[in-house]
C-alpha positions as CSV (number, residue, x, y, z in Angstrom):
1,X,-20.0,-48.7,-46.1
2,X,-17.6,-50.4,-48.3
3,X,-15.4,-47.3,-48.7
4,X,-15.5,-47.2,-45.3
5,X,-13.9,-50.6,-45.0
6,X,-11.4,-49.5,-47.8
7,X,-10.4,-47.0,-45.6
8,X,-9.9,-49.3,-42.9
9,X,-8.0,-51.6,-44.9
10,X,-5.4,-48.6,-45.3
11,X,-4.8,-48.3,-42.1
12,X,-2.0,-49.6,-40.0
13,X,-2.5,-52.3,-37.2
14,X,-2.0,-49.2,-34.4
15,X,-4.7,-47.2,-36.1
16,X,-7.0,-50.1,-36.2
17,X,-6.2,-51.1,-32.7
18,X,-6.8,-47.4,-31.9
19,X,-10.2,-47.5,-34.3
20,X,-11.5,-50.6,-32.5
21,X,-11.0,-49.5,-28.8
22,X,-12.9,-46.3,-29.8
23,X,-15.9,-47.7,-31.3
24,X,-16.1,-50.1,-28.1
25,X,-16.1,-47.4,-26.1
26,X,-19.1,-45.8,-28.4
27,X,-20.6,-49.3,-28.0
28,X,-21.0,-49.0,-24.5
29,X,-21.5,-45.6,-24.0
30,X,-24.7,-46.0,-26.4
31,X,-25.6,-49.4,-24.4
32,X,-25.5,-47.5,-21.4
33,X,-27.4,-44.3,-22.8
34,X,-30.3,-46.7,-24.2
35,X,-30.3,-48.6,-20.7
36,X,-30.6,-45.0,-18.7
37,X,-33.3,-44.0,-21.7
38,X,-35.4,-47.0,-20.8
39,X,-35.3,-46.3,-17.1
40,X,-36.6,-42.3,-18.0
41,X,-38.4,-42.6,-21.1
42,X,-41.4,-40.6,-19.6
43,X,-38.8,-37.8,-18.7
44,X,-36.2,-37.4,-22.2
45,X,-37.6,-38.1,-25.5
46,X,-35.7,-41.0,-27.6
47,X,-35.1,-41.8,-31.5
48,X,-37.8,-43.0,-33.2
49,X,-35.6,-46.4,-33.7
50,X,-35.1,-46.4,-30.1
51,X,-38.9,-46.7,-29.7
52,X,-39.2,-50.1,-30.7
53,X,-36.7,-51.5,-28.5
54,X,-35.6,-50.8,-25.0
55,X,-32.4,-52.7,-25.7
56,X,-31.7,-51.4,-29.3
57,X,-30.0,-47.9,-30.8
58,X,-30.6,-47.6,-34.3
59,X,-28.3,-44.1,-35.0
60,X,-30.0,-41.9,-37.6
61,X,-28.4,-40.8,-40.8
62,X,-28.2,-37.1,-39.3
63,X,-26.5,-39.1,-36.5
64,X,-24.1,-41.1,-39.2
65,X,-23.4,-38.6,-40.8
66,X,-21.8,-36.0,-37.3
67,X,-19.9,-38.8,-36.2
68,X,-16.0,-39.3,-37.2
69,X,-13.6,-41.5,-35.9
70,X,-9.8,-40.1,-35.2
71,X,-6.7,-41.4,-33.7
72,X,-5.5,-40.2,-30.3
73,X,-2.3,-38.6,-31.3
74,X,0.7,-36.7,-29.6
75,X,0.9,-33.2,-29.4
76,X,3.2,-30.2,-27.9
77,X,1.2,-27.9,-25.5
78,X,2.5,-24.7,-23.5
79,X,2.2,-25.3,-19.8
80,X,0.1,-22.3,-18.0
81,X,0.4,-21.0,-15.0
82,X,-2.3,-18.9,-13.6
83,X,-1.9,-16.8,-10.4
84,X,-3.3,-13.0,-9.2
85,X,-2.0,-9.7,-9.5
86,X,-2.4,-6.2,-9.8
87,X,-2.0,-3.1,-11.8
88,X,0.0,-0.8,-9.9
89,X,2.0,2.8,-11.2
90,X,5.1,2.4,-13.2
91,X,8.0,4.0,-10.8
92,X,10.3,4.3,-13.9
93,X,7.9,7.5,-14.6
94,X,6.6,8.3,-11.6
95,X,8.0,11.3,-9.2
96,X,7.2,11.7,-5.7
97,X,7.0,15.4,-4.3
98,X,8.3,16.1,-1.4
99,X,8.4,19.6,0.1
100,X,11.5,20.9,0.6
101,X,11.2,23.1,3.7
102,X,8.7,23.0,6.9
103,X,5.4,25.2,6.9
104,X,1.7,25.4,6.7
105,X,-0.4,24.6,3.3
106,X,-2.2,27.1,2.5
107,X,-3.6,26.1,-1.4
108,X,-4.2,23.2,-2.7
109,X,-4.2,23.1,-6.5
110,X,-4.5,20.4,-7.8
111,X,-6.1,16.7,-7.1
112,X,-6.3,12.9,-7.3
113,X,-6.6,12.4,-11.2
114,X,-6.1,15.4,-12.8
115,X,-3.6,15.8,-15.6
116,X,-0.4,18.2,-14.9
117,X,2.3,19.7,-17.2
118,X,5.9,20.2,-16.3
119,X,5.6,23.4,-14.2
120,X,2.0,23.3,-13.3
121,X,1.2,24.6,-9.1
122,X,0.4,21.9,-7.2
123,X,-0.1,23.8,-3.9
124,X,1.3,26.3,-1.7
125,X,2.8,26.8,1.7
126,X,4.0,29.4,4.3
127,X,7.3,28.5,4.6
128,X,9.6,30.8,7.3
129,X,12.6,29.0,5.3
130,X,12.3,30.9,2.4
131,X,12.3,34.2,4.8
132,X,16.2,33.7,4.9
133,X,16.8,32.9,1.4
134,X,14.8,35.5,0.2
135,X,16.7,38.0,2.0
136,X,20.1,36.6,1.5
137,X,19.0,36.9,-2.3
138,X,17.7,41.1,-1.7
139,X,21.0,41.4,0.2
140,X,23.2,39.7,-2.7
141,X,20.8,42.4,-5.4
142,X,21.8,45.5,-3.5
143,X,25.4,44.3,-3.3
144,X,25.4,44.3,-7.4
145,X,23.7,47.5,-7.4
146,X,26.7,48.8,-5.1
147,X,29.0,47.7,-6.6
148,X,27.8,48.5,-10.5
149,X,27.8,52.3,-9.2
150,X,31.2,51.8,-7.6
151,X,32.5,50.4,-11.1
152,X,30.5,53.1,-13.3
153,X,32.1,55.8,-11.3
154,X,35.7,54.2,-11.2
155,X,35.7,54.1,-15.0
156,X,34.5,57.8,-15.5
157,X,37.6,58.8,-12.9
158,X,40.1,56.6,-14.8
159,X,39.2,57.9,-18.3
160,X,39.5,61.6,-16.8
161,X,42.8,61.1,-14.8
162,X,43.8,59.1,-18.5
163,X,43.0,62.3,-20.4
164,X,44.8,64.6,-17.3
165,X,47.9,62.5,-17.4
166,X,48.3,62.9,-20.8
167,X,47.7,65.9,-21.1
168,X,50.4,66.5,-18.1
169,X,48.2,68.2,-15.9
170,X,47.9,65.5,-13.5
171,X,51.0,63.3,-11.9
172,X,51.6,59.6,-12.7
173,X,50.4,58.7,-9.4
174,X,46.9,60.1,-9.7
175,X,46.6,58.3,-12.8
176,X,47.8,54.7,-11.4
177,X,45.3,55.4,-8.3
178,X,42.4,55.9,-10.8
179,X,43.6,52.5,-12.7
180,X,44.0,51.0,-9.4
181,X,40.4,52.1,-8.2
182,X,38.7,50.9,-11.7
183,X,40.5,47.2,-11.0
184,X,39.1,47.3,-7.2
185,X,35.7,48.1,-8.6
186,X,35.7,45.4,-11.2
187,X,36.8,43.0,-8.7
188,X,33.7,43.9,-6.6
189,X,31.2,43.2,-9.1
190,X,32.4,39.9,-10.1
191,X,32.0,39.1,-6.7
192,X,28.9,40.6,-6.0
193,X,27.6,38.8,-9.2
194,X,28.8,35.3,-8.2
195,X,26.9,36.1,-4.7
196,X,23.8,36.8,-6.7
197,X,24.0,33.9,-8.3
198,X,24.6,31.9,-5.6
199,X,20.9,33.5,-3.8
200,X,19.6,32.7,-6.8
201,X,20.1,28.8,-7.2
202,X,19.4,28.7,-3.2
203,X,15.9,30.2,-4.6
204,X,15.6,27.6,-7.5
205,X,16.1,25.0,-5.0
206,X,14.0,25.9,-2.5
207,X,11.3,25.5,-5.5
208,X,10.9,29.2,-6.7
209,X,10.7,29.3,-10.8
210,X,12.2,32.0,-12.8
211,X,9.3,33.2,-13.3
212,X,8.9,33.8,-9.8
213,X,12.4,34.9,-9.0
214,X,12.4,37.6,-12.0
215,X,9.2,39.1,-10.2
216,X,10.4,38.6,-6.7
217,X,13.4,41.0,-7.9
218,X,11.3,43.9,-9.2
219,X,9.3,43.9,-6.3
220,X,12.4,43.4,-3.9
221,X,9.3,42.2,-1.3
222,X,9.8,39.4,1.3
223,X,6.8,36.9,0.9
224,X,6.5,33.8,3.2
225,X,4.0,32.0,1.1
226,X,5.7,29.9,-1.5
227,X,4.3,27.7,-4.7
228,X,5.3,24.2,-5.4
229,X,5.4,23.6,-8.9
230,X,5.1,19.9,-10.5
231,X,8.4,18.0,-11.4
232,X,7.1,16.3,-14.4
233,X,4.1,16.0,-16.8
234,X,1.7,13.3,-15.8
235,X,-1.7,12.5,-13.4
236,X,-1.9,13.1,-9.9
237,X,-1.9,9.5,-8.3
238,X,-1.8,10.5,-5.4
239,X,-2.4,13.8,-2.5
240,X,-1.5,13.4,1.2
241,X,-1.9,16.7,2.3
242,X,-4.8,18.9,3.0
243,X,-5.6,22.9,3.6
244,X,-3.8,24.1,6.8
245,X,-1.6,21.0,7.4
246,X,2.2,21.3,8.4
247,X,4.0,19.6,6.5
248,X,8.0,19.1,7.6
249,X,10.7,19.7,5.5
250,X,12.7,16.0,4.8
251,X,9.6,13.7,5.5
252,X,9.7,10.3,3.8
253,X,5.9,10.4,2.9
254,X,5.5,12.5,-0.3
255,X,3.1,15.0,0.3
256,X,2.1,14.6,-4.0
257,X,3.2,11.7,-6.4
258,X,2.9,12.6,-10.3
259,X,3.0,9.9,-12.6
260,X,2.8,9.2,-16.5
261,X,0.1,6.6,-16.8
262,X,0.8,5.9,-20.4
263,X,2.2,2.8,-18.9
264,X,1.4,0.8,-16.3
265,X,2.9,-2.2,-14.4
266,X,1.4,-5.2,-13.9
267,X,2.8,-7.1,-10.3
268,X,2.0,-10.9,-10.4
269,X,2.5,-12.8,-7.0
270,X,3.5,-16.4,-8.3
271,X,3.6,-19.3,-5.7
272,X,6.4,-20.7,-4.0
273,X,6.0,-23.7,-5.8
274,X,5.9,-22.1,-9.4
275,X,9.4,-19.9,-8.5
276,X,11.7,-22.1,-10.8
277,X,10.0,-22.0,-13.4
278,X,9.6,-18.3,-13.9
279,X,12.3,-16.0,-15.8
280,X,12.6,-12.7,-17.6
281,X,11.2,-12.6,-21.4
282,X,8.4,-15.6,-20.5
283,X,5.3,-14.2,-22.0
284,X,2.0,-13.7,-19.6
285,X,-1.5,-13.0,-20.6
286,X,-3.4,-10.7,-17.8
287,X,-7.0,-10.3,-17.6
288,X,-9.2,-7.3,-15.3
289,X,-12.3,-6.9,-14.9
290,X,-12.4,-3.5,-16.8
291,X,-11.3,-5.4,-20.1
292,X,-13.3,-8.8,-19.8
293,X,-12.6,-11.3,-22.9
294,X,-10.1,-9.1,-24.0
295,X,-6.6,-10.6,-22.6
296,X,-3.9,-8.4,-22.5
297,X,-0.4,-9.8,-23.4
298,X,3.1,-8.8,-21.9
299,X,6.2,-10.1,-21.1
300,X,7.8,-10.6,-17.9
301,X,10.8,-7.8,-17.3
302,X,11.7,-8.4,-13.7
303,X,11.5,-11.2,-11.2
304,X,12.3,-10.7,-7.6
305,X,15.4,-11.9,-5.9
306,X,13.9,-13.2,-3.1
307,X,10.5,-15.0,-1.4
308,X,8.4,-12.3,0.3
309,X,8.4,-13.7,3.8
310,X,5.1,-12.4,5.1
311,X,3.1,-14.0,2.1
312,X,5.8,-16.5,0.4
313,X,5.1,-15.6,-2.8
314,X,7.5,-14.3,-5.6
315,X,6.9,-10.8,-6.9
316,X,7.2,-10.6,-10.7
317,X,6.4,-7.5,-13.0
318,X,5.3,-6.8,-16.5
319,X,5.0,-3.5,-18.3
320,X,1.7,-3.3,-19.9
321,X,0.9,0.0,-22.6
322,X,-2.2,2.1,-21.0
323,X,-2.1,5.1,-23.6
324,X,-6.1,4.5,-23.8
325,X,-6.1,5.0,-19.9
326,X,-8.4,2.1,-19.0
327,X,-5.7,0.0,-16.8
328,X,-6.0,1.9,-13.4
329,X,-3.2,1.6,-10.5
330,X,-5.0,-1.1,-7.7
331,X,-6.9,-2.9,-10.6
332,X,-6.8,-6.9,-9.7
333,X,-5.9,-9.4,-12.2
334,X,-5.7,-12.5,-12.9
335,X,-2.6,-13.8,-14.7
336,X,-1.5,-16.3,-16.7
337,X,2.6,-17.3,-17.1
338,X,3.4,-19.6,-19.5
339,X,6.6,-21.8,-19.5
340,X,9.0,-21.7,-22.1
341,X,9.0,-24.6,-24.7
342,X,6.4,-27.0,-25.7
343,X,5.6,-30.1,-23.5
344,X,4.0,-33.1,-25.5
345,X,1.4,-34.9,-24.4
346,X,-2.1,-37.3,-26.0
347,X,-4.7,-35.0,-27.4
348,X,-8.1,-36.1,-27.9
349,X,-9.3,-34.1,-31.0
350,X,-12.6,-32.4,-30.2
């Protein structure tokens, strides 16, 4: 007890100011707690010291010993902000798939979740648009093969009315006619080229591969039904067509939407009220369901430029890493934003 009192001594008069308001308050706390003992001692069991007097609390060395007296001091805390969100796809790798001409589906081939490469079907459609390119492009073919012939014959006639001329058996003007003729014909098949290649991107646009195109021009057959391949690597978030639907060419609804969930974004709606004090770079904490007691952390990359009107809440976004694959797009959240700097403020030590 007497090193207790040393300690005291040591003190300044704040601390003991501090010291002495404290242990009244444990004064009447324990005043109170022996008062409400007294009133319920057949329903809580009391000290032993407590036993002998209603009005008395004796505190046990265990008791002595647990308790510790501290000043109330000043210290910085970050100032949380907690509001809900949700997980949604990250549109920075994300494609929607549109098809490019009108017809019926008639496969479907892939589905909500699985995992696509660069290239892999997704369905296919009878498409009368492709009737025209297709043709244009078995038009442009025959035209090269034409016009090959016409130059492989025009070369043989220019290198025999070559030889003739020299030979003087033929007169200069057969022999410019045969140069002439071989120019004309090499004329052609640049021209025919360029118009087969010009079928040919039409083709690649209209979704055909080269794949598809190589075979297509060995088989010199016209077929309606065309595939749609995937634009990128990823999972197939989403499928808004089924078998036998017409689809139009130009619609604003993707009919597939690929995305690489290796990353996700998190959307946090903050409150009107909470708007000033939200900015690029703060750091948030996010919590779901599918990960509880395990807080993710992110920081804030964009915040809206304006109030939505319809809910008056400001629409801020995170980019969260998913390359485990448990964050999935629609997941709630809850989401905590925390302001930049450190506020003080009294902190009772625990």
């Amino acid at each position: 007890m007497s090193e207790f009192i040393l300690r005291l001594q040591h003190l300044t008069r704040k601390q003991q100011a501090a010291i002495a308001a404290l242990l009244v308050l444990v004064g009447a706390a324990v005043y109170g707690l022996a008062h409400v003992g007294a009133a319920n001692k057949g329903n809580s069991e009391v000290s032993s010291q407590s036993r002998k007097g209603a009005q008395n609390f004796t505190p046990t060395p265990s008791e002595w010993a647990t308790l510790t007296i501290e000043p109330v001091s000043e210290k910085a805390f970050r100032a949380e902000h907690v509001t809900e969100g949700k997980v949604a796809v990250d549109e920075d790798r994300s494609t929607p798939v549109f098809s490019p001409y009108a017809g019926r589906v008639t496969k479907l081939l892939a589905r909500p979740g699985d995992s696509v490469t660069q290239g892999q079907p997704l369905f296919t459609i009878e498409a009368a648009d492709t009737v025209q390119a297709q043709n244009d492009f078995i038009a442009a073919m025959t035209g090269m093969n034409k016009a090959k012939s016409a130059l492989d014959l025009a070369e043989i006639q220019y290198k025999r009315a070559k030889d003739l001329y020299e030979g003087k058996a033929v007169p200069l003007k057969d022999y410019q006619q045969a140069e002439a003729n071989q120019v004309q014909a090499q004329n052609d098949m640049r021209s025919s080229a360029t118009a087969l290649e010009a079928a040919r991107k039409k083709l690649r646009i209209l979704g055909f591969t080269d794949e598809a195109i190589s075979a297509f021009q060995s088989k010199s057959t016209i077929n309606p039904e065309i595939t749609i391949y995937s634009p990128i690597s990823g999972t197939v978030v989403q499928r808004k067509i089924g078998p036998g639907q017409y689809v139009n060419a130009g619609a604003s609804d993707p009919v597939f939407v690929i995305g690489d969930l290796s990353t996700v974004w998190l959307i946090a709606f903050v409150r009107e009220s909470d708007a000033a004090i939200v900015s690029a770079g703060q750091e948030i904490s996010v919590n779901v369901m599918a990960l509880p007691g395990h807080p993710l952390t992110a920081r804030i990359s964009y915040v809206s430029a304006a109030i939505d009107p319809a809910t008056r809440r400001l629409l801020v976004r995170a980019t969260i890493d998913n390359r485990e694959g448990v964050l999935k797009p629609e997941m709630f959240a809850t989401v905590t934003i925390y302001s930049k700097g450190d506020h003080p403020a009294a902190a009772v030590p625990k």
